[in-house]
Each structure stands twice: as C-alpha cells, then as structure tokens.
N, C-alpha and C positions, 0 to 999 in steps of 0.2 A: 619362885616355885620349884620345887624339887620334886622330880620323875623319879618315883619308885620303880626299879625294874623287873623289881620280882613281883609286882601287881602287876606291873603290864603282862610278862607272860602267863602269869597266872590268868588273863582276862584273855588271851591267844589260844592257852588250852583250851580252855571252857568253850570258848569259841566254835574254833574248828574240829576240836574233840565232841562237843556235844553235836555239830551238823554230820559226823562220821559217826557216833550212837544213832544218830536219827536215820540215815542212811541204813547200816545194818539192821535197826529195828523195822524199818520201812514204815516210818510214820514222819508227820508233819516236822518239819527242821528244827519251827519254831515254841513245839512243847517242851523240848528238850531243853532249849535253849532260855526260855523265859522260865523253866524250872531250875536251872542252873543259877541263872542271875539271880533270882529269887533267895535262893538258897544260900549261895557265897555272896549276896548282898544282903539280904534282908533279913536273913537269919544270921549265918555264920560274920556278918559285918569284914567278910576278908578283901571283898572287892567294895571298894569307895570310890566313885567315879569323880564326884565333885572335890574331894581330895587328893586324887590322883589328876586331875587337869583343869581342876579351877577355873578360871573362867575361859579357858582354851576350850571346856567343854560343847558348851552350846556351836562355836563355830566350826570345832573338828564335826560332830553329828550333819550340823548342816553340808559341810562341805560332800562330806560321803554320800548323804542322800542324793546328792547331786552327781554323783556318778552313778548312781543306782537307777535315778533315770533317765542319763544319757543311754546307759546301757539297754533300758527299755526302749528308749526313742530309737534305739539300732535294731529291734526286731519289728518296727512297723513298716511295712509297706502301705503306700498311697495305693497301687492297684486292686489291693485284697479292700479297702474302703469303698470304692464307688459302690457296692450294692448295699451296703448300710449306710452309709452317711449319715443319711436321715435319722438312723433311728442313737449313732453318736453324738451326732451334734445333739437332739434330744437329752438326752440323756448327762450330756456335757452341759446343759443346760439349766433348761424347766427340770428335768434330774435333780442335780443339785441344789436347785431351789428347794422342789419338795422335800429331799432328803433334810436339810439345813431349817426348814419352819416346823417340817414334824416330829423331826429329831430335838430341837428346841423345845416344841411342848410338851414331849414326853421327860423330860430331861425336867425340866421347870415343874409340872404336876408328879412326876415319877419321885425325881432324887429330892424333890422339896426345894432346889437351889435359887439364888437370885436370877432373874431374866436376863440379866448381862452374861454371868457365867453359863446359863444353858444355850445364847445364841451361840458363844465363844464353842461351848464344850460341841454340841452342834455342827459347826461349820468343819471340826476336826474331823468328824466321823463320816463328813461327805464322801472322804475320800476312801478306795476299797483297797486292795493289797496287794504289785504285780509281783512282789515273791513270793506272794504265798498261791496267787491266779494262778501265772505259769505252769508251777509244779502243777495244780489239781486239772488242769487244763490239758495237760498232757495226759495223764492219767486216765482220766473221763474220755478224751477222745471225742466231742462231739460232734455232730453230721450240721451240716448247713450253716448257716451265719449266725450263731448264738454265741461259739466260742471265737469268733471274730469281734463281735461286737463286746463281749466279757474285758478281750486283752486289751484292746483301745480302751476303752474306759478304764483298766484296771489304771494303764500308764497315763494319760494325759487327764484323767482327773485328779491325781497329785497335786500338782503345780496348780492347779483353780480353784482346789480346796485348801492349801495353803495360804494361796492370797484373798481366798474368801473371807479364812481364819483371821488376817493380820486386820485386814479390812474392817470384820466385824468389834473385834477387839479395839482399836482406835475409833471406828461410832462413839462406841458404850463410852469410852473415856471424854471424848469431846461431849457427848449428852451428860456425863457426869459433871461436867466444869460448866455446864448450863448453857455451852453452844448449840443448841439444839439446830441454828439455821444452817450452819457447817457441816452438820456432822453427814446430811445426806451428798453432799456437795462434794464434801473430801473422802466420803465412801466409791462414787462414783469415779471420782478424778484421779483417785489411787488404784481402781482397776484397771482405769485406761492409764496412766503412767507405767505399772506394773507391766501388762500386759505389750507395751510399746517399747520400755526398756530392755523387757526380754526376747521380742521379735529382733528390735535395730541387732543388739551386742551379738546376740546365737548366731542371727542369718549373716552377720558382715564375718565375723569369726568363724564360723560354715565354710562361707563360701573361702574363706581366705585358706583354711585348711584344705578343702579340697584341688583348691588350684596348687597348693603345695606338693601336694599326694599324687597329682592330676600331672606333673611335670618332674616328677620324679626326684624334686630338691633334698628328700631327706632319706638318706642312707636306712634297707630294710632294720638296721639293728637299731635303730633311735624313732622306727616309724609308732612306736606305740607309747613309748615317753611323750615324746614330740602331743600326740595325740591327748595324752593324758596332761600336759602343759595348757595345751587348748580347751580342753574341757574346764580344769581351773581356774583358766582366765576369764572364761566367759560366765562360768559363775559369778567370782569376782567383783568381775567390770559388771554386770549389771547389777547387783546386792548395791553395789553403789549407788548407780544411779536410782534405784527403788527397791527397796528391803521385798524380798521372794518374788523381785525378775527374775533373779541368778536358776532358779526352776525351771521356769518357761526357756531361758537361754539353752539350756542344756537340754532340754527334749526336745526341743527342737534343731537342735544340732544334730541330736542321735539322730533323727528321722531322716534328714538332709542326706547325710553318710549312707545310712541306709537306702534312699532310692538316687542317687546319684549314678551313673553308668560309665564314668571315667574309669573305673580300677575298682579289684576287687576289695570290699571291705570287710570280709570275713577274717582275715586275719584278724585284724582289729576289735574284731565282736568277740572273738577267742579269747582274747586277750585283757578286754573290760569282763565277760564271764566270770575269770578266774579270781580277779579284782574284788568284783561285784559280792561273788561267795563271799572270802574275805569280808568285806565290809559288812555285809551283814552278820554274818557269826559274831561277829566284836561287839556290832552294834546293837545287836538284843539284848547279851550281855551286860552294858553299860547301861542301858536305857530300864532294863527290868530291873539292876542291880539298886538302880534309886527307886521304885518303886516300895510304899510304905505299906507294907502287907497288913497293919492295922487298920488304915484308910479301906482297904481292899475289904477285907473282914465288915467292917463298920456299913458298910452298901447294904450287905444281909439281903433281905426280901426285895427292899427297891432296886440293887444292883442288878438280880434274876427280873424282874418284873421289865425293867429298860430295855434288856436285852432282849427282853419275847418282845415287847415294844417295836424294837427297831428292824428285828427279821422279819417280825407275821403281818406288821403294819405298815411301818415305814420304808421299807423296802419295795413290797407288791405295789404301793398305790404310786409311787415316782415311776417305778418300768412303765406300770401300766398308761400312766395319762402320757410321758416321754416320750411313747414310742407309739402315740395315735397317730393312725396315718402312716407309718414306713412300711415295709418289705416284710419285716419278719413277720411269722406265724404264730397265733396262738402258743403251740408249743413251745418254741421258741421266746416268746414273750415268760412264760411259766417257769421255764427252765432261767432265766438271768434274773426272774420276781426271787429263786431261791440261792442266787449265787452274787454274794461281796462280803468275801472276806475283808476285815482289815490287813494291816500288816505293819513295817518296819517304820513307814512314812507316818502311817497314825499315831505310831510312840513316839517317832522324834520331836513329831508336829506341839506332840499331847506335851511332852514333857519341857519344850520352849516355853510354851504359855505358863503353866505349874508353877515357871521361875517369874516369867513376868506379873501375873498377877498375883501373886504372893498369897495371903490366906487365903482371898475369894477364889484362887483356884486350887485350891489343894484337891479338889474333889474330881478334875479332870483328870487329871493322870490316872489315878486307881480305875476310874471310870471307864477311859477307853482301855485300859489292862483286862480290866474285865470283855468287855465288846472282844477286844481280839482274840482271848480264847475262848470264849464261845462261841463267834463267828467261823474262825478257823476249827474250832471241833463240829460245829452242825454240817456248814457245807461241808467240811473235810471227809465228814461219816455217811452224811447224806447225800450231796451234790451226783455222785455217778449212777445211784439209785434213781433219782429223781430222770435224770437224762437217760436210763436204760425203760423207766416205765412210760416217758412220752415217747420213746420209738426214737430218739437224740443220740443214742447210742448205743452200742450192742453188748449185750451180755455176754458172746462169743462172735467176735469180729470177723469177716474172713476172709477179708481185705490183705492183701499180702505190700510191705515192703521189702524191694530187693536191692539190694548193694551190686552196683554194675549193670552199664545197659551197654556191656559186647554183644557177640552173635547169638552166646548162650541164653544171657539174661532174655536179649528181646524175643528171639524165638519164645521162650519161656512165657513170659509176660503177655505174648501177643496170643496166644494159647487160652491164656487166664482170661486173658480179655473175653476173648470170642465165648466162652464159656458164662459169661456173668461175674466173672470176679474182678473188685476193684483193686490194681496193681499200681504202686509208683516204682518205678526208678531211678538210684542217685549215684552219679558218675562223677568223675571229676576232667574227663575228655569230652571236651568239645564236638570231634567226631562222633562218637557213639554216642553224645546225646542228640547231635543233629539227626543221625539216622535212625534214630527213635522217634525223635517228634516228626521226623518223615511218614512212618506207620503209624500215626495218629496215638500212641501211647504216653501217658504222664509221664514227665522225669524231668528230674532239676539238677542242675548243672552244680554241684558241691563235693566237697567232701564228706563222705558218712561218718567219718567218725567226729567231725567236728560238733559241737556243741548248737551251734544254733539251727542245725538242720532239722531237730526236734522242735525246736520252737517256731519255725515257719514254715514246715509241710504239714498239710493237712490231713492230719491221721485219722481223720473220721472213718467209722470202719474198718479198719484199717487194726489185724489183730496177729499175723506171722510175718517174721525178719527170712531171709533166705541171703547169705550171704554166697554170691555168685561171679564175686573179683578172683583174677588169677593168684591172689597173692592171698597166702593162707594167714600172715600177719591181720592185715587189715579185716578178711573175714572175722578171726577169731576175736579182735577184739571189737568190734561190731559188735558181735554175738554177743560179748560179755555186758556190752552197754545195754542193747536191746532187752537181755534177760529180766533186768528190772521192769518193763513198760508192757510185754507183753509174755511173761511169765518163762520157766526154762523150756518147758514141754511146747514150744510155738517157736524157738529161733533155731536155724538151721544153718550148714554152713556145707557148701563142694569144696572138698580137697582140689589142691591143685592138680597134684599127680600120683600116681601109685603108691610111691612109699609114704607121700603126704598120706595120705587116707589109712596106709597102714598106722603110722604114727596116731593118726588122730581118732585111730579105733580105741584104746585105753581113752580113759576118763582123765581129761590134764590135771593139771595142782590146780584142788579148792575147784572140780568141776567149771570153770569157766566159759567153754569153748559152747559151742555148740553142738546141735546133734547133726550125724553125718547125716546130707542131703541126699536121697533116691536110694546110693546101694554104697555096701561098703567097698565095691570093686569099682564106683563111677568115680573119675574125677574130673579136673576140667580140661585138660588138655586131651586125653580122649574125646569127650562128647564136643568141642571143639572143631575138632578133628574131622569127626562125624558130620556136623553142621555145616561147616566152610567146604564139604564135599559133597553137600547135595540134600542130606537126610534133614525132614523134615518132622515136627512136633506137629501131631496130630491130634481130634478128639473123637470119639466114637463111642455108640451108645451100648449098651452092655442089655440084652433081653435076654429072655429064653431062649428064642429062635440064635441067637448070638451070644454065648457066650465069652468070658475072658480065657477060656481053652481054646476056643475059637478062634480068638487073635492072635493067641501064641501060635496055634499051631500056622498060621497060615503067613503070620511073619514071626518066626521062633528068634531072629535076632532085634525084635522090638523091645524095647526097654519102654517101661508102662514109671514114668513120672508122677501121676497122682490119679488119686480116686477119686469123685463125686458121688456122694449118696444120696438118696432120696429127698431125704431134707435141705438137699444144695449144700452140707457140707463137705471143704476140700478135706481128702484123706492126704498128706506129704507121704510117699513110697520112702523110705529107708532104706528097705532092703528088697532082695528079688523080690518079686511083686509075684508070689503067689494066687491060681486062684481062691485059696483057701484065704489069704489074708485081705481078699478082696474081696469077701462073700458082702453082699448087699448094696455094692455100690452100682448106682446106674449107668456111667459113666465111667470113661475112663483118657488121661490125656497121655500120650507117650510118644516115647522117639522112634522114628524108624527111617530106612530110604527110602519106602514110596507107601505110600497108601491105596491098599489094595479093596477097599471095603469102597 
C-alpha cells in the first residue's frame, strides 16, 4: 500500500485549519469540519480515506478513539460523582436500554430498514458526544448536578455503547445462521468477557503506570510518551482478548490517573489535550470524507422525521424513567431530556459497521451523519437557552473567577464572598491556597492557564475572569483564554507595577489582554503593599443619609474597588471611582486602613 503524502497533509489542513475557522467563527468545531470532509471527499473526491490507508483504516480510527477517551477518563473525578451516582448509573444503564429499543423502533418504522440493521444502527446512537459535551458544557455553564451528570455519561457511555453495538450486531448474525439458542447466551457472555477484559488489562496497566509515575522511574521528558505507550498497550492487549475491551481499558485508565494522589497529573492531561485536538480534526475529516452524500440526500423526510424521533422522543422518555428515584431535580431532569449530542465516537462506531455489514448497512453511516448534525446544531442553538429559562444558568453570571489566591486575591474574594457573590480561586502555591481554604473560600490548587482547569471547575454562575497574579504574562494570557468563555467586556487583569499598568493602558496586538482592573494608577505591588500593612477591603452601604461623597470625604485615601447595584449587580471600578460614575449603586466594596463607618 502506498501513502500519498500530499493527501495526508491535505487531510492535516483541513483538519486543524477547519477547528481554527471554527474557533475564529466561534461555532461548533465539528460543522466546519464535516463540511470540509464533505466537500474534499464527497464532492471534490481529493480526500479518499479508504485509498489512502486501506485496511489500516478501521484500526488507525479505533486506535484514536481510544485516546480520546483515555483523555475523557482524565477529566473525571470519583468525588464530584457520589451525589449522582444514582442518576449515572441510571442512565448508564436502563438509559441505554431505552435509548437502543426506541431508537430501534424508530429506525425500523421511520427509515423502513431491516430489524437487524435498526437494532445495530440503534445501539450506535446510544452513545452522545464528550467533544462536542465539553465545549457546550463550558459555554452553558450549568448550576447543580446536570452538567456533572451530562459529562459522565457523555464519556463512559462510549465504551457501552460500542460494545452494545458489536454485541448486538453478532446476535443478529448468530439468529441469522438459525442459532437462535446462542445468540442470547453469547450476547450476554460477550458483555461480561468485554467488560472483564477491559477492567483486568486498564486496572493492571493503571496501576503499573502509576507506580511507575509514583517512583519517579521515567525521566520528566519521556513522562508523556511513556504515557502514550501505556495507553496503546492497553488498548491493544485487551481488543485481543475481546474486540471493544481496548475502550473500557482505556477510560478507565484515564479515570485511575485522574483520582490517583501520588503525583501531579496534569501535566499529562496537557498533553493528551493537545493529542486529543489533533485526533479529532483528522478524524472528522476522514470519517465524513467516506460519507455518500447521495445516501444522505436519499433519507429526505424519513431522515428529518428520525431525528425529531430521537430528540422530542427518545431522549425525554430514557432521562426521565433513568433517573426515577436519584437526586436531581426536575429542572435538572429537563435540562439533560434536551441535551446529547452525538459526536466523533458515533462516526467512527457508525462507519466500522457500514464496512462490516456491507449492503444491509449502508444506511447507517448517512444515518447517524445525519443525527450528529442535528443533534449538535439543536442543542448547540438551544441547550444554553433552555438551562437559562430553568433558572440552570445565567443570562448574566456574576460569579467571578480569579487567577491568584495571594493577600490580594483573598482579601478580594473574601469581600465578594461576604457580599453574596460566588468567587473561586486558582493558584498554583500550596501556601496561598492553604490560607485560602483556611478563610473558608473556593480555590483549586492549578494552574490557570492550563487547559483542564475549565474542564473541572465548576463555573456555574460563574461569569468575570479578574486576573490577580503578580506576573503580568500569566494575567494576560489568562485574559486572552477567558475572552472567549465569558466575553471581552467581563475579563480583567491588575498590572504588576506602575510602568506595567502604563504599558498595559494602550490596547495590545489584536486587543488581547484584558481590561485594566480598578484604576489605571492601581497595580499590584502597591495595593500589596497596602494589605501586608494593615489596610483592609471593606463593604458599605451607600443611602441618602450616606453617600459615596461621604466615604471619600471621610477616608479620601480609600480606593472604592467595586459597585453593587440594586439588582445585585457587581459594577468592576476601572477607573477613580467617581461619585458620578457610581450613581445608583447601593453598595460599594473598597480598600482602605480602617474602617471608620
């Protein structure tokens, strides 16, 4: 077989160039990206995937997905589960069932197809999308255990609805050869083989990783090779011992790594992240690029009709009977009835079978093509609206995340607190986060600028960045990541020092930075300064009888840090805090050395 190199990078552009159009357009990664394939496969015939890797195809795909959810299995924590459990497992479950028998009948009376092909096409679509979750996850911001309960299910229904798929597909064939007494026998014995070969291979190759990681055997520059060697093998080794263990091994390994307490494994999450991107850009590309846009075309009515099927129907009635009995609320229950996208895992899944059952599946692949963009344009359009009208999220958040929990931050923070406002702080010092959780305040012990610190703090409410580290690097580019999630007009950033602040009064290249924090004469080492000598952040109510004239005049060296208005919203001071630029607020939090009120 002969590797074209100028398709491969041709299939690298499209790739990473179409998830950086998605980015600058600020829309879903994967419109871009199954329009591309589409387009230089299914039209333009430039990209040929089964031409360009032959039967390497199907095993390259698999392999990748399988880093795609080690890397999910690295953003779960077991402690954020105990208050759903119930409604996971659920879902993980009697979920799937119902997803898999209504998704079949709709499928069988909708597309017209054989029973065999709609259980098959069915069991693929149990599964929902943690690339496409993630992002919209982030976005929406939800309050209370809905967008906990979305992410677990987004990842570890993967691997269940794969080996649902294979499961069900081997049925249909054994009832086809008129074993009908088998076929229940070796459905059942193939989930528990499945399911056993990818606990042993993940949890012994887990744990063998971590005692490696755990005792410092592998030099920091091979720790993520090394890493990535183990994730392979454990794929691997268990696809051997039972075709889609190699899934289960590997989210479960992620998960392992992830609540482990030997050594940090962020680095590592960093670094499958970056991976992860990659693989997916490529793998739309490839996976859409074989998609037969006349198959797509040919669905017509029944293809629309499936898809209102599977959102308006089959969806609400699995949340709803799944999660009888757990924790969550109503709202809560409503808000996850309108939210599972497909995503990467439903193409690769969709497109194995397409090969394996030859004519009788040609209708799967266009099928779930279909499902994913629709799924991902409804909730994509819908999902933050729907969590903003149950009260799940805010239409103007006013939850503050701050970068740094020094003297400044926490002072700051403990301010906001007393005030009603939900604050976190994220440091990468042990000290200052210990004497933070001393004053009873959130704050997670990371680095901000890393990537998985969006993925496992709980931004619910949570709607201004305030960058508050000494180091104007880190602020700034904070600032520049934040800009996307909670718009420019909401991230902020304190100059270190004087000429810092000067410097950072122009607009940097391509507006990046943030806006300066309180005044353009505050920086941090002054108000620092101030703090570590006594002067304390106050709050105080602002009437008639008292006005913000009133405060000045009676401490004229108090610096007034933020407004409250009547509506509980926070005003960020930028500049001297006028009373004119304060008209209407009821409140007001500021620095000063004693409070005289």
């Amino acid at each position: 077989m002969e590797i074209n190199l100028e398709a491969l990078l041709l299939i690298l552009v499209l790739g990473v160039g179409g998830s950086w159009l998605a980015a600058a357009l600020r829309v879903p990664g994967i419109f871009v990206l199954l329009a591309l394939g589409c387009l230089f496969g299914g039209v333009l015939k430039w990209v040929k995937p089964d031409q360009l890797l032959g039967d390497a195809l199907q095993p390259v795909v698999a392999l990748a997905v399988g880093f795609i959810l080690f890397e999910g299995g690295m953003t779960l924590r077991l402690s954020e589960l105990k208050p759903v459990w119930r409604s996971v497992v659920g879902l993980l479950t009697v979920g799937v069932l119902i997803t898999w028998i209504l998704g079949a009948a709709a499928a069988y009376w909708i597309l017209a197809v054989p029973l065999s092909t709609s259980l098959v096409l069915a069991a693929v679509l149990t599964v929902t999308g943690p690339t496409v979750i993630g992002p919209l996850l982030r976005e929406i911001r939800p309050k209370g255990n809905a967008g906990i309960v979305a992410k677990w299910e987004g990842i570890v229904i993967d691997p269940v609805g794969a080996t649902l798929a294979v499961l069900i597909f081997e049925a249909s064939e054994a009832i086809k050869a008129a074993r009908f007494e088998s076929a229940l026998l070796d459905g059942l014995l193939g989930l528990g083989l499945t399911a056993l070969s990818g606990a042993l291979v993940g949890g012994v190759l887990g744990w063998i990783l971590i005692e490696v990681l755990r005792r410092y055997w592998i030099p920091d520059h091979l720790k993520n090779p090394v890493v990535f060697m183990f994730v392979a093998a454990a794929f691997v080794l268990a696809d051997l011992l039972h075709h889609e263990a190699g899934l289960v091994s590997v989210t479960l390994m992620g998960v392992m790594l992830a609540n482990q307490r030997h050594f940090d494994s962020h680095s590592i999450l960093e670094f499958k992240e970056t991976i992860t991107t990659l693989l997916i850009s490529v793998l739309f590309i490839l996976l859409s690029a074989r998609i037969n846009l006349g198959e797509v075309a040919a669905l017509s009515w029944r293809g629309a009709l499936f898809v209102g099927a599977m959102i308006l129907i089959v969806r609400p009635v699995s949340v709803w009977i799944s999660t009888i009995g757990s924790r969550l609320t109503i709202k809560e229950r409503l808000f996850l009835s309108w939210f599972a996208p497909r995503g990467i895992v439903a193409a690769a899944v969709a497109s194995l079978f397409a090969v394996r059952m030859g004519a009788e599946g040609q209708i799967i692949a266009p099928a779930v093509f279909v499902v994913i963009l629709a799924t991902v344009a409804v909730y994509g359009l819908t999902a933050g609206h729907v969590a903003r009208w149950l009260g799940l999220a805010e239409a103007n958040p006013q939850g503050l995340l701050i970068a740094g929990a020094n003297p400044i931050a926490r002072a700051v923070a403990s301010a906001l607190s007393k005030a009603g406002f939900q604050t976190m702080l994220v440091d990468n010092r042990y000290d200052y986060v210990s004497a933070a959780r001393s004053m009873g305040l959130r704050v997670t012990l990371a680095n901000i600028l890393a990537d998985y610190v969006v993925e496992e703090l709980d931004l619910g409410g949570t709607g201004k960045f305030l960058g508050m580290t000494p180091n104007d690097e880190v602020n700034a580019l904070a600032a520049t990541r934040f800009r996307s999630l909670f718009g420019a007009r909401n991230v902020y950033q304190l100059p270190s020092r004087t000429d810092g602040s000067q410097r950072l009064k122009s607009e940097s290249i391509h507006g990046m930075k943030g806006r300066i924090l309180f005044s353009d004469k505050s920086n941090y080492d002054e108000i620092h300064t101030r703090i570590t000598s006594g002067w304390k952040v106050h709050q105080t109510k602002i009437t008639q009888a008292f006005s913000v004239e009133d405060l000045l005049a009676q401490q004229p060296e108090a610096q007034i840090l933020f407004g409250i208005n009547d509506g509980g919203y926070l005003q960020v001071c930028q500049e001297k805090a006028t009373p004119a630029k304060l008209a209407g607020v009821t409140s007001v939090i500021y620095l000063a050395a004693n409070d005289k009120n």
